[in-house]
mmCIF file as gemmi writes it, N, C-alpha and C atoms, coordinates in Angstrom:
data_model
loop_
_atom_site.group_PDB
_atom_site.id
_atom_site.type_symbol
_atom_site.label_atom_id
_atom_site.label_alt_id
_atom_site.label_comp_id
_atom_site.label_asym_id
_atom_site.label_entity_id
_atom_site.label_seq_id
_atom_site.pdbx_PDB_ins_code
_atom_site.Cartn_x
_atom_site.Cartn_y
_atom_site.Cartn_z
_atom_site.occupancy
_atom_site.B_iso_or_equiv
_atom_site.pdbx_formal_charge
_atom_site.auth_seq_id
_atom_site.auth_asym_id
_atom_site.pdbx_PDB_model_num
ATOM 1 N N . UNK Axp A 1 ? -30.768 -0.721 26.602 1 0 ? 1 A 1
ATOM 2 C CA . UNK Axp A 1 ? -30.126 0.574 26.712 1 0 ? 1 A 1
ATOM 3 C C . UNK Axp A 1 ? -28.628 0.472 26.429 1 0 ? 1 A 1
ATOM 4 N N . UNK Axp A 2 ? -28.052 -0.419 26.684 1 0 ? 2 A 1
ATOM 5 C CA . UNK Axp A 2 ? -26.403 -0.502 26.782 1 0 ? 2 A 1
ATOM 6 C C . UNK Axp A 2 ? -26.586 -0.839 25.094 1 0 ? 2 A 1
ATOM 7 N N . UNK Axp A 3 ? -27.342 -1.628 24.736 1 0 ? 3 A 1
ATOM 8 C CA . UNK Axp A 3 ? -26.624 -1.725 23.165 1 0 ? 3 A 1
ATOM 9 C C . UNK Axp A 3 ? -26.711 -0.608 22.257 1 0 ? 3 A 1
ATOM 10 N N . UNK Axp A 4 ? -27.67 0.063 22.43 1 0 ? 4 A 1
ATOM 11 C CA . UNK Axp A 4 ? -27.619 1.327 22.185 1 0 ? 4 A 1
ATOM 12 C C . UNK Axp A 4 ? -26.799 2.746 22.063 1 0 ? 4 A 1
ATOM 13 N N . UNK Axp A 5 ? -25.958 2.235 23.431 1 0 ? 5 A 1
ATOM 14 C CA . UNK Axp A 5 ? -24.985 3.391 23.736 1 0 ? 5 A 1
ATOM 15 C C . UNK Axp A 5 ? -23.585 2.189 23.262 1 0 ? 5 A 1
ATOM 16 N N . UNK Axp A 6 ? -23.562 1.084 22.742 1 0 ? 6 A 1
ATOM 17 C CA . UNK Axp A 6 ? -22.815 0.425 22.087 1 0 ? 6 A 1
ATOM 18 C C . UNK Axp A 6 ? -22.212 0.743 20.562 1 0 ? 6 A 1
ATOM 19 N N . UNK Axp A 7 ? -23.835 1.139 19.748 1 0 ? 7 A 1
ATOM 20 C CA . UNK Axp A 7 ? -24.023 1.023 18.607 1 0 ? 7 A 1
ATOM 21 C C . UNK Axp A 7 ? -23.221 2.886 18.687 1 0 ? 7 A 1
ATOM 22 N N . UNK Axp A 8 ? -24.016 4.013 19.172 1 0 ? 8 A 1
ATOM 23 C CA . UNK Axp A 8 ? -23.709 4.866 19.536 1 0 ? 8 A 1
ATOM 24 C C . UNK Axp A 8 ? -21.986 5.58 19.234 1 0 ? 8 A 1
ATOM 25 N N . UNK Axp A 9 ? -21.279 4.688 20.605 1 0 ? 9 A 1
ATOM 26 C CA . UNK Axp A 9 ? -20.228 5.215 20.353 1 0 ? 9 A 1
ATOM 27 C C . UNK Axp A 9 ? -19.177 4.276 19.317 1 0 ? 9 A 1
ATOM 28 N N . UNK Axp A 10 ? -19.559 3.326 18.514 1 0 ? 10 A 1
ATOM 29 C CA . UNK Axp A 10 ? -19.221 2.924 17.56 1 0 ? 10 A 1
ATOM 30 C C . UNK Axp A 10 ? -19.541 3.442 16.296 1 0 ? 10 A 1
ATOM 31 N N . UNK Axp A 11 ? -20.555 4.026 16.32 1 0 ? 11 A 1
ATOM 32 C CA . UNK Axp A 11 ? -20.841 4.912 14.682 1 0 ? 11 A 1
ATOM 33 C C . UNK Axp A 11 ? -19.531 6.31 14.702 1 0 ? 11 A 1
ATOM 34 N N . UNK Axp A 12 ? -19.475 6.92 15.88 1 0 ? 12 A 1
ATOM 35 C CA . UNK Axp A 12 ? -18.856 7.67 16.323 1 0 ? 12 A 1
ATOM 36 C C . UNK Axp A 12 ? -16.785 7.177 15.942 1 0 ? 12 A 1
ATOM 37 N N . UNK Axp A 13 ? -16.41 6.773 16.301 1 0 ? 13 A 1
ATOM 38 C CA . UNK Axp A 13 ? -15.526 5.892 16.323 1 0 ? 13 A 1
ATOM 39 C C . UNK Axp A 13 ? -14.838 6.936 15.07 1 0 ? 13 A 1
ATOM 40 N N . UNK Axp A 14 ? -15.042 6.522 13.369 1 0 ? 14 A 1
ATOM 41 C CA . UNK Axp A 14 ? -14.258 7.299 12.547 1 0 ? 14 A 1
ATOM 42 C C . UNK Axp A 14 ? -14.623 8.486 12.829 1 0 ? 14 A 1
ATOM 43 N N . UNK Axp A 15 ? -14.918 9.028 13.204 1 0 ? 15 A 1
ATOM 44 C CA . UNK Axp A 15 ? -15.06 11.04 13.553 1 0 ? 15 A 1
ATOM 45 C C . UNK Axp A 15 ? -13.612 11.18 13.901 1 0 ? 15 A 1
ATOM 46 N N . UNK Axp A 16 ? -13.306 12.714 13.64 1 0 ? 16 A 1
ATOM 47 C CA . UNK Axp A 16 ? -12.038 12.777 14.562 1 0 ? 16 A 1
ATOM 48 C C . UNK Axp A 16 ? -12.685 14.403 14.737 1 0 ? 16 A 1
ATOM 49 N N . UNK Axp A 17 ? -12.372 14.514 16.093 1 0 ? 17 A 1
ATOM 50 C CA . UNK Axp A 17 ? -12.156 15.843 16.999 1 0 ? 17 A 1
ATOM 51 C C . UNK Axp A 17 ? -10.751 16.92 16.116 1 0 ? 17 A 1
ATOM 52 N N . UNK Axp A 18 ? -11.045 18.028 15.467 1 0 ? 18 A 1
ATOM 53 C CA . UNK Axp A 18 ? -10.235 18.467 15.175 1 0 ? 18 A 1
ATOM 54 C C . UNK Axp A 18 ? -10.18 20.041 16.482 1 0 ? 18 A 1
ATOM 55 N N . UNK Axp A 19 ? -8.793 20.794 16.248 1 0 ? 19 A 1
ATOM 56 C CA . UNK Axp A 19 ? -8.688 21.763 17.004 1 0 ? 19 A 1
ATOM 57 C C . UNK Axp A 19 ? -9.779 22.399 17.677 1 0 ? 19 A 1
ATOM 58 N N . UNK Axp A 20 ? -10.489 23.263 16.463 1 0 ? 20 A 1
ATOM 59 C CA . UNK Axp A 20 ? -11.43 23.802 16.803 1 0 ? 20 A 1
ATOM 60 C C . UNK Axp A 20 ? -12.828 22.846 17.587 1 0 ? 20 A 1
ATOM 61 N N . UNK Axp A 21 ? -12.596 21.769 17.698 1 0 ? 21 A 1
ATOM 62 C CA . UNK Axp A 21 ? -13.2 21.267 19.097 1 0 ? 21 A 1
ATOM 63 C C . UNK Axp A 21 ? -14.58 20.38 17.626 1 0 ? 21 A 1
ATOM 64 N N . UNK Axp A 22 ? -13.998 20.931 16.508 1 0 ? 22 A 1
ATOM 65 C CA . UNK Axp A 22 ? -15.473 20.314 15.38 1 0 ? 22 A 1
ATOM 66 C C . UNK Axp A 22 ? -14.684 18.795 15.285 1 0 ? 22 A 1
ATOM 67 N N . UNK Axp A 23 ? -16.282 17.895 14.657 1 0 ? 23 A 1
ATOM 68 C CA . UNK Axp A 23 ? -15.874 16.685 14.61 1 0 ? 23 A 1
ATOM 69 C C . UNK Axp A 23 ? -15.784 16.632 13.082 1 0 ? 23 A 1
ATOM 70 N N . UNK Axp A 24 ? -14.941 15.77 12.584 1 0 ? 24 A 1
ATOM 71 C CA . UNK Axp A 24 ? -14.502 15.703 10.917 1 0 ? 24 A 1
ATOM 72 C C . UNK Axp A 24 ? -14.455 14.703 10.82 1 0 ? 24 A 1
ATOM 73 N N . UNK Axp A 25 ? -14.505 13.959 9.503 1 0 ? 25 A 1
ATOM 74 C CA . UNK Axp A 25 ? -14.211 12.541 8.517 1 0 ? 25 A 1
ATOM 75 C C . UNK Axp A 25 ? -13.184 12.451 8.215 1 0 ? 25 A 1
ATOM 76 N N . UNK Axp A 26 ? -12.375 11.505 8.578 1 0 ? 26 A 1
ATOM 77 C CA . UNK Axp A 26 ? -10.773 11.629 8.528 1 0 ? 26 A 1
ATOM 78 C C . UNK Axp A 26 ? -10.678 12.106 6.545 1 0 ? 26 A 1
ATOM 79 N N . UNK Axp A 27 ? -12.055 10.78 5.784 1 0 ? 27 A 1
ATOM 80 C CA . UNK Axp A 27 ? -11.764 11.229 4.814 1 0 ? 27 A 1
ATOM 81 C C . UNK Axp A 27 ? -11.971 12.794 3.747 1 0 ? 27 A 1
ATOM 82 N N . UNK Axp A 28 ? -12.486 13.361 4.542 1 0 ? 28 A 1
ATOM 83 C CA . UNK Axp A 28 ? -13.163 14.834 4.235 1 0 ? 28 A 1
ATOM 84 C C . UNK Axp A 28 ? -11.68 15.615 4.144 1 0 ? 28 A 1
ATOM 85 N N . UNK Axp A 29 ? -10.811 15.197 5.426 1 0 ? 29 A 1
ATOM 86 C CA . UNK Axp A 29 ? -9.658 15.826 6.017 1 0 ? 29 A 1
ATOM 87 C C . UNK Axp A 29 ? -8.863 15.355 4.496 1 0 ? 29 A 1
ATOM 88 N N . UNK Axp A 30 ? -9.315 14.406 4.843 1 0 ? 30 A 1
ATOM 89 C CA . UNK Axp A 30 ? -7.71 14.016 2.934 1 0 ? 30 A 1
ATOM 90 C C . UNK Axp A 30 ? -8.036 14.748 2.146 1 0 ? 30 A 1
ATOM 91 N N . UNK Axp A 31 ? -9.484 14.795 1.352 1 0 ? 31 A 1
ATOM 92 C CA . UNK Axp A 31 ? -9.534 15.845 0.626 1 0 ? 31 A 1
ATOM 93 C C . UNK Axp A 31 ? -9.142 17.283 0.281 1 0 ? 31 A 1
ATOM 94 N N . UNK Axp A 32 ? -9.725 17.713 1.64 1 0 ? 32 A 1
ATOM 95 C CA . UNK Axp A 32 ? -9.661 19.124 1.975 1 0 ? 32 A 1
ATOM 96 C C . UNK Axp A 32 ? -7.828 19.191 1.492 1 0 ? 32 A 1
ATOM 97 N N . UNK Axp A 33 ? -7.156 18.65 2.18 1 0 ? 33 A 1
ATOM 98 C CA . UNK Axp A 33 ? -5.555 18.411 1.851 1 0 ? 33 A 1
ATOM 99 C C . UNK Axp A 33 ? -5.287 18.359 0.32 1 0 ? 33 A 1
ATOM 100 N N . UNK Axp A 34 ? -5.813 17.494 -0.41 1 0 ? 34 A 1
ATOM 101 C CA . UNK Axp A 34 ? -5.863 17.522 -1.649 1 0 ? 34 A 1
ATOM 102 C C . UNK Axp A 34 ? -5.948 19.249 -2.61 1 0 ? 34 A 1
ATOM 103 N N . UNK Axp A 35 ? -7.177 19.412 -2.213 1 0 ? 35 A 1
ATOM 104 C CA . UNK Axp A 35 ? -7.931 20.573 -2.802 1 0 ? 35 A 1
ATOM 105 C C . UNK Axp A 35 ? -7.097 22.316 -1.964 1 0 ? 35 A 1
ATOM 106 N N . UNK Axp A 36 ? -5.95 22.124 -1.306 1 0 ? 36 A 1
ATOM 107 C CA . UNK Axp A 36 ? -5.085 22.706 -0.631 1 0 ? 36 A 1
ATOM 108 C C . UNK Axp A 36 ? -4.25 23.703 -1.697 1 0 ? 36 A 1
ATOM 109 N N . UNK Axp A 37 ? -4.156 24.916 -1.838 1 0 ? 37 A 1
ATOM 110 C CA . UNK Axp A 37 ? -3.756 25.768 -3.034 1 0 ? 37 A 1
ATOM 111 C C . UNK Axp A 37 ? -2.741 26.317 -2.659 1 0 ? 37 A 1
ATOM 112 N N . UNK Axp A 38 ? -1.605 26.068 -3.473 1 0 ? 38 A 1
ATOM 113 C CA . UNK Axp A 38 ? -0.713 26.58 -3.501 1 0 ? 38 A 1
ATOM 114 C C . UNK Axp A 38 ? 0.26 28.065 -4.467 1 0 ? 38 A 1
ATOM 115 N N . UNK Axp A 39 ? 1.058 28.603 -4.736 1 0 ? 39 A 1
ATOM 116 C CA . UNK Axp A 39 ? 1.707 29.579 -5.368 1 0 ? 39 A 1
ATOM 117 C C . UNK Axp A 39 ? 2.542 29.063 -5.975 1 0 ? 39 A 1
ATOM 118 N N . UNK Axp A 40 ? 2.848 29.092 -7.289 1 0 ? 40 A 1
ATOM 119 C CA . UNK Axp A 40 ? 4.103 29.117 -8.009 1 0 ? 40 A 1
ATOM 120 C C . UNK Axp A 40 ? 4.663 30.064 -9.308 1 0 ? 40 A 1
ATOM 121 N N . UNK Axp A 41 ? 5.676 30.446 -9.761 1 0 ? 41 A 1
ATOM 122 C CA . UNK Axp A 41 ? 5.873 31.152 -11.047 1 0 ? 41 A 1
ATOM 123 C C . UNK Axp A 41 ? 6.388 30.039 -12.179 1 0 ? 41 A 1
ATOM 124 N N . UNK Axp A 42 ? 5.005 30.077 -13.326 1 0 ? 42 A 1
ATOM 125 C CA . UNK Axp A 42 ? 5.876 29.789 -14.236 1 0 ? 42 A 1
ATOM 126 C C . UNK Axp A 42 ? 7.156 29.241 -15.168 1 0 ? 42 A 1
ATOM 127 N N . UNK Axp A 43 ? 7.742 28.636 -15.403 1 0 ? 43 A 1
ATOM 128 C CA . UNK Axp A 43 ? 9.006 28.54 -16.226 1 0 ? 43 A 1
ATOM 129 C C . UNK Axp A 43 ? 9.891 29.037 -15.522 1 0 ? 43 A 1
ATOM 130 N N . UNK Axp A 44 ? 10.078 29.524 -13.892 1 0 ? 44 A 1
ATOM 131 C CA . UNK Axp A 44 ? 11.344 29.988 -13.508 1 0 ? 44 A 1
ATOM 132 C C . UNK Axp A 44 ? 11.505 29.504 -12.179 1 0 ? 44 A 1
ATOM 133 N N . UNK Axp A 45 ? 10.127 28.629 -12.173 1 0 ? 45 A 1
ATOM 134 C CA . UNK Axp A 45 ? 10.189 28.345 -10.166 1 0 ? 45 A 1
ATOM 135 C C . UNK Axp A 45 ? 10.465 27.141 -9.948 1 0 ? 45 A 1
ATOM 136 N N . UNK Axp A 46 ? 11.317 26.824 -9.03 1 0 ? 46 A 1
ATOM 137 C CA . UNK Axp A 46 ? 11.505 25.288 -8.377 1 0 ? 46 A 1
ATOM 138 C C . UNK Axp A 46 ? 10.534 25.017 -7.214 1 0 ? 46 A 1
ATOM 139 N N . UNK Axp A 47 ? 10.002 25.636 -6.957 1 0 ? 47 A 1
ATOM 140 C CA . UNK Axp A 47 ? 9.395 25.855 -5.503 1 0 ? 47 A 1
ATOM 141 C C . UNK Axp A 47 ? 8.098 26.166 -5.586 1 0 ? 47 A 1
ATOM 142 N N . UNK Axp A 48 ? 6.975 25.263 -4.131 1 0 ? 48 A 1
ATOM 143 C CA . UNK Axp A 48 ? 5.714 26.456 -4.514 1 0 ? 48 A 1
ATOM 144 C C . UNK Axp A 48 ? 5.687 27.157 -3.131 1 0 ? 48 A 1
ATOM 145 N N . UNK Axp A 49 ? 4.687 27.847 -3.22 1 0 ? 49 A 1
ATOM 146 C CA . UNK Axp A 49 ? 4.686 28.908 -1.876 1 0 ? 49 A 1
ATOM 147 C C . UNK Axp A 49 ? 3.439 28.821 -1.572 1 0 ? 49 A 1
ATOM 148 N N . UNK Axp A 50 ? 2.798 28.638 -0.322 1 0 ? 50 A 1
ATOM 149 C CA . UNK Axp A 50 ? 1.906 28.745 0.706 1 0 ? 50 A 1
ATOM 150 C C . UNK Axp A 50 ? 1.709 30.329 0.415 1 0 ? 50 A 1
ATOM 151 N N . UNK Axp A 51 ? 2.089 30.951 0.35 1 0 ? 51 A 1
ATOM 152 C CA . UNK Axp A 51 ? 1.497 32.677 0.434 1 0 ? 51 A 1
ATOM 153 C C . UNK Axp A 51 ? 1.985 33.371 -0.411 1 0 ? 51 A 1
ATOM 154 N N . UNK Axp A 52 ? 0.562 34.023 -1.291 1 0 ? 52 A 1
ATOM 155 C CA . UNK Axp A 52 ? 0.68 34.903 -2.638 1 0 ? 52 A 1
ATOM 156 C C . UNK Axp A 52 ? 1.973 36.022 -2.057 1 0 ? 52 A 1
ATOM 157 N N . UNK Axp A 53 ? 2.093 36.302 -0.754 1 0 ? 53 A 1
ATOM 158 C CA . UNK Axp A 53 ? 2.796 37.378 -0.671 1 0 ? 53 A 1
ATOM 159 C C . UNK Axp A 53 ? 4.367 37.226 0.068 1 0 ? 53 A 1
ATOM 160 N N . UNK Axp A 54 ? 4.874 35.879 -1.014 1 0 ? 54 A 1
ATOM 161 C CA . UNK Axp A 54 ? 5.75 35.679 0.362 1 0 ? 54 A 1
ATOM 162 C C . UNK Axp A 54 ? 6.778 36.376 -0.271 1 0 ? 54 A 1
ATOM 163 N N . UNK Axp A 55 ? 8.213 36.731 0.509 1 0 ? 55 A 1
ATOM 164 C CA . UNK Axp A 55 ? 9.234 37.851 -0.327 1 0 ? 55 A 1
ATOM 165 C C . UNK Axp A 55 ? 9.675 37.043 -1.475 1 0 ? 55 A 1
ATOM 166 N N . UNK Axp A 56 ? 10.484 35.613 -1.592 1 0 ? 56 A 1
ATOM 167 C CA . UNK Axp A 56 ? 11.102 35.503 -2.55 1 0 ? 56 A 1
ATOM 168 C C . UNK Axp A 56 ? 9.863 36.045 -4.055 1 0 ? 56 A 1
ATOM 169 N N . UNK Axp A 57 ? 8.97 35.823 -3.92 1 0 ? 57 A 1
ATOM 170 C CA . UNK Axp A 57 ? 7.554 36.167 -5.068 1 0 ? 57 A 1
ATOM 171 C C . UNK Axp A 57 ? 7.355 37.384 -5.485 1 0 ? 57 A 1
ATOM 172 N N . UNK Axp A 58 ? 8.587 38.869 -4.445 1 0 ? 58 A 1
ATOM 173 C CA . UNK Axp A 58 ? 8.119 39.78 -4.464 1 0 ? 58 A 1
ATOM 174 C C . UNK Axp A 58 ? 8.255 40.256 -5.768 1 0 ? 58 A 1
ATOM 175 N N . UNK Axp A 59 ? 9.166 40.144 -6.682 1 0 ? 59 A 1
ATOM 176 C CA . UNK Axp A 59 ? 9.142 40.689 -7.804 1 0 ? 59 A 1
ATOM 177 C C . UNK Axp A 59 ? 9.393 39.539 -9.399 1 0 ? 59 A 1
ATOM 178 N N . UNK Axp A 60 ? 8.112 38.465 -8.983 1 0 ? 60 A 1
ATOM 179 C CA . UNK Axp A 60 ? 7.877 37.893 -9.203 1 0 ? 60 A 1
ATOM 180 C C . UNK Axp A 60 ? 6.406 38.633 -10.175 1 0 ? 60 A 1
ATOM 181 N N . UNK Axp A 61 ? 6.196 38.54 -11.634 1 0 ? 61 A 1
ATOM 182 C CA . UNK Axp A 61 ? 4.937 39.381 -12.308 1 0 ? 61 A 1
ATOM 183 C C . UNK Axp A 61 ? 3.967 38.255 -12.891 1 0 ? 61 A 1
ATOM 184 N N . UNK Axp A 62 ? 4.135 37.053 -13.197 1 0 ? 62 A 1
ATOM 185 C CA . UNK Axp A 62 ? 3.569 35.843 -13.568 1 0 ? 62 A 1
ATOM 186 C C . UNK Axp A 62 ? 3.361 34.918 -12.15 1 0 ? 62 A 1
ATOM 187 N N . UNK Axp A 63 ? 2.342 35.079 -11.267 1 0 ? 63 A 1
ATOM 188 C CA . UNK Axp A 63 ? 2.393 34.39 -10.205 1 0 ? 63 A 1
ATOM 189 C C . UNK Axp A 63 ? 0.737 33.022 -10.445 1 0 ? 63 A 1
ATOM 190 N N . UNK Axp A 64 ? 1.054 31.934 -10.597 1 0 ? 64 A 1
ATOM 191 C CA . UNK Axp A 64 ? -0.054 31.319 -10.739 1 0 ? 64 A 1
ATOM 192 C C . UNK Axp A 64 ? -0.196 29.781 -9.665 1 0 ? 64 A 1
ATOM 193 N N . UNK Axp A 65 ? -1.651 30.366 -9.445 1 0 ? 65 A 1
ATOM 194 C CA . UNK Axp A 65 ? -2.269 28.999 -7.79 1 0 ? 65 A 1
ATOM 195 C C . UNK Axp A 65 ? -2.606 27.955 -8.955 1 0 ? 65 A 1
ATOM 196 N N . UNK Axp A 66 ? -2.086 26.828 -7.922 1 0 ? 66 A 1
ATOM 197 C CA . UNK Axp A 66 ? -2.376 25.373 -8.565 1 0 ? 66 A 1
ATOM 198 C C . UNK Axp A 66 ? -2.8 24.53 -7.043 1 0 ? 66 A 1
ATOM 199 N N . UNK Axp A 67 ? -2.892 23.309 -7.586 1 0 ? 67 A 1
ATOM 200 C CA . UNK Axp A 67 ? -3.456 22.42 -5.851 1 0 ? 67 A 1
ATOM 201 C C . UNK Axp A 67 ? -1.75 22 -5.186 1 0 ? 67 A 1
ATOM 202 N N . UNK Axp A 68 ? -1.93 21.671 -4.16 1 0 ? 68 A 1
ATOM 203 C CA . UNK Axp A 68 ? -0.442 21.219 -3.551 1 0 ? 68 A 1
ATOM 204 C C . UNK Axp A 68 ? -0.165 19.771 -4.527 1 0 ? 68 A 1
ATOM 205 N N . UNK Axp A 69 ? -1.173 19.026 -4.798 1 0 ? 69 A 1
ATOM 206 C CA . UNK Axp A 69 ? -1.103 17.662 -5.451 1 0 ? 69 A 1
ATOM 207 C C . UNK Axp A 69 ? -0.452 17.897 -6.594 1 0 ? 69 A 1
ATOM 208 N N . UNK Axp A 70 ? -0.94 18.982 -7.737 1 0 ? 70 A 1
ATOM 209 C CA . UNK Axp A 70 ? -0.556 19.075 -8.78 1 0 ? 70 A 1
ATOM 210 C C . UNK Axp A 70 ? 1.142 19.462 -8.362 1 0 ? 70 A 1
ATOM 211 N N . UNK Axp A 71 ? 0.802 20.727 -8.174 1 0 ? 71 A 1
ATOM 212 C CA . UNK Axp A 71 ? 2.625 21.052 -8.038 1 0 ? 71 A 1
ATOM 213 C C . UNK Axp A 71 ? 3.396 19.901 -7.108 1 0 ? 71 A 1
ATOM 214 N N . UNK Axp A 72 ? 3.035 19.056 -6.672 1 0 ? 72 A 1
ATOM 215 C CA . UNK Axp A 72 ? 4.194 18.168 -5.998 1 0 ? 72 A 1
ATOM 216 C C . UNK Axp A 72 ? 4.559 17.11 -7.462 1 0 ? 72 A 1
ATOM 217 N N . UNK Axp A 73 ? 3.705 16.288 -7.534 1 0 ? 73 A 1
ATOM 218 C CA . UNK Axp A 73 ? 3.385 15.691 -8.83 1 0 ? 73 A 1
ATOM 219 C C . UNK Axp A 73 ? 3.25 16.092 -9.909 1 0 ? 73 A 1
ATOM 220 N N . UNK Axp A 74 ? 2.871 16.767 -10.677 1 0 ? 74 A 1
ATOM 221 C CA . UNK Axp A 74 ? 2.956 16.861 -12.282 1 0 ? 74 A 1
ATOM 222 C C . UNK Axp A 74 ? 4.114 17.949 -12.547 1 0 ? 74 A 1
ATOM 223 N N . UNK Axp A 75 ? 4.511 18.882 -11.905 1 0 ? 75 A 1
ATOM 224 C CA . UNK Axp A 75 ? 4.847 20.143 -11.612 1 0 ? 75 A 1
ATOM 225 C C . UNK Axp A 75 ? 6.369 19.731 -11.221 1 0 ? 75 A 1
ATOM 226 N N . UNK Axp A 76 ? 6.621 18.789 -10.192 1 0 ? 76 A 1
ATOM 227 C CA . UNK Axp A 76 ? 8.014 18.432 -9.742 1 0 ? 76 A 1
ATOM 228 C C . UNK Axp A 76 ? 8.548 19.614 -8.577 1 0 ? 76 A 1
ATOM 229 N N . UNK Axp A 77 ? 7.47 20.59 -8.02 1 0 ? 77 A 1
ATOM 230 C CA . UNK Axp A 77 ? 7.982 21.511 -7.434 1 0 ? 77 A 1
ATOM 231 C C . UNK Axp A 77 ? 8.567 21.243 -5.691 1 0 ? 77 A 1
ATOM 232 N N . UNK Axp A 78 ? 8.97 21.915 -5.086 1 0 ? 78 A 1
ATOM 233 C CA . UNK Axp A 78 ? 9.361 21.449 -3.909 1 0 ? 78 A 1
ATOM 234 C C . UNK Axp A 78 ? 9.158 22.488 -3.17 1 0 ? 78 A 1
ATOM 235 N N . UNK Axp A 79 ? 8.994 22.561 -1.427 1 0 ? 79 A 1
ATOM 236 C CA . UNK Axp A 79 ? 8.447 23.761 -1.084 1 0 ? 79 A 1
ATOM 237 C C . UNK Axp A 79 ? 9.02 24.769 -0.897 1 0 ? 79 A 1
ATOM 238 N N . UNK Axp A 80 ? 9.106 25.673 -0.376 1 0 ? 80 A 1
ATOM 239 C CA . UNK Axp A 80 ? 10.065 26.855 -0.316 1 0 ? 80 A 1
ATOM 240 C C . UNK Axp A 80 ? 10.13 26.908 0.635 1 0 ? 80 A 1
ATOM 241 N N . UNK Axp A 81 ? 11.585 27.222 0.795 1 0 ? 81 A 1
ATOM 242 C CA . UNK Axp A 81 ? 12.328 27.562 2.068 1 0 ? 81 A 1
ATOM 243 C C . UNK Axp A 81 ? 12.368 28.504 2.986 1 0 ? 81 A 1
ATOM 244 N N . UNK Axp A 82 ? 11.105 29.086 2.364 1 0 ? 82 A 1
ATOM 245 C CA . UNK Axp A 82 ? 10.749 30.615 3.72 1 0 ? 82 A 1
ATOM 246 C C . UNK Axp A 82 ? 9.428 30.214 3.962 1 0 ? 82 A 1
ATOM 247 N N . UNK Axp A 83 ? 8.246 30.018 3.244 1 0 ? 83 A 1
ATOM 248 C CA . UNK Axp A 83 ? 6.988 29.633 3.415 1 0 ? 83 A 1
ATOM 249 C C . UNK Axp A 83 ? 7.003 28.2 4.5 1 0 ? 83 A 1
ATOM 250 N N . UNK Axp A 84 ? 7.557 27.59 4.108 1 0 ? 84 A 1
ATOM 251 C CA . UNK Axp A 84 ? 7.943 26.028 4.592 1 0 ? 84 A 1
ATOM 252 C C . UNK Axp A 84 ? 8.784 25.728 5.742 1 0 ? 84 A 1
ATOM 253 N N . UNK Axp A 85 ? 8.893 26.732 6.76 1 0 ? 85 A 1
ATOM 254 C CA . UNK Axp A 85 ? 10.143 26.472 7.492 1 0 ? 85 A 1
ATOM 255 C C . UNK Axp A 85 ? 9.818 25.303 8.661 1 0 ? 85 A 1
């Protein structure tokens, strides 16, 4: 019986308990991070934005989602200073 509840809470072990009380794969969690979408404009933005609706974007007419990976990396963008505080 004990090796059992050995083996048990050792399979257990990489899980992680997130907020909502669910258990996750730390590596599921990287992904999900990966695959994480962000806001940017075009040819005029230094920055990306967490939210299609944030003000500096407001009169913004070319608004296009990319992953956070891309715009950090290929993109060179950095986050914005109202979305990002």
């Amino acid at each position: 019986m004990f090796k059992k509840l050995f083996i048990v809470s050792f399979a257990c072990l990489p899980l992680v308990i997130s907020p909502c009380g669910e258990m996750i794969n730390p590596d599921t969690a990287i992904m999900a991070e990966a695959k994480t979408y962000v806001y940017y404009v075009p040819g005029s933005s230094y920055a990306y934005h967490s939210d299609k609706d944030c003000r500096s974007l407001k009169h913004s007419k070319k608004i296009k989602k990319t992953t956070l990976k891309k715009a950090k990396n290929k993109l060179g963008l950095k986050p914005c200073g109202i979305c990002y505080r």
